[in-house]
Residue, then its C-alpha position, 0 to 999 in steps of 0.5 A: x628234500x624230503x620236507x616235500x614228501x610231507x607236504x601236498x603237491x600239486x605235482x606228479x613230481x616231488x623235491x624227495x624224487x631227486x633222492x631217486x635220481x641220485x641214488x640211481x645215478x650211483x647205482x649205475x656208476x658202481x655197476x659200471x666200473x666194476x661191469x667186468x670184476x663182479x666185486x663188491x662196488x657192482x653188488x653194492x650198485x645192484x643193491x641199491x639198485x633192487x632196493x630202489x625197485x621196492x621202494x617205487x613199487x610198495x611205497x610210491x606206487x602201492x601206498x601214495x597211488x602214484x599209479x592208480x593200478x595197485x591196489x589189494x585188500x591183503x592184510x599185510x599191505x593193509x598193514x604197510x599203508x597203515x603204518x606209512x600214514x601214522x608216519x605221515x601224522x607227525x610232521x616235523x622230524x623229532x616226532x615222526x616214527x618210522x614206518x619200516x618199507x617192508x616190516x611192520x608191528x604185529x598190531x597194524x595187522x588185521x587178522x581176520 
């Protein structure tokens, strides 16, 4: 599923949104069954949860432009764009490098 995060669309919707989908689907299941215990299943459902909130906002809507309303000149997300496009560069899965959500090297960052 994720292949297709690699590959042009010619969509607004992607095989690697099921990931999403099925993410969310857990996260409100344990939040769910443990609605009134607060225990472990409930915070791991919010986890997953609040992760998933980060990931839509940085990387499909700040760095791939889902949405054309975020943009910033800010060295650090600069730096987050940077890095997610050398993770793009290499295809095929032995090669690719991680590109990190939220951390990135101190190299990628413009200092001016």
């Amino acid at each position: 599923m994720h292949k297709s995060h690699h590959q042009k669309s010619k969509s607004f919707f992607e095989w690697n949104d099921l990931f999403a989908l099925l993410f969310a689907a857990l996260s409100l299941y344990l939040m769910y069954i443990d609605r009134n215990g607060f225990g472990y299943p409930f915070f791991i459902g919010l986890g997953i949860s609040l992760y998933g909130m980060v990931y839509f906002v940085v990387h499909d809507w700040f760095v791939h432009r889902r949405f054309k309303t975020f943009k910033s000149n800010n060295a650090y997300l600069q730096a987050v764009r940077k890095a997610h496009k050398i993770h793009h560069k290499n295809r095929s899965r032995e090669k690719g490098k991680a590109f990190g959500l939220l951390f990135v090297r101190k190299n990628l960052i413009k200092s001016d």
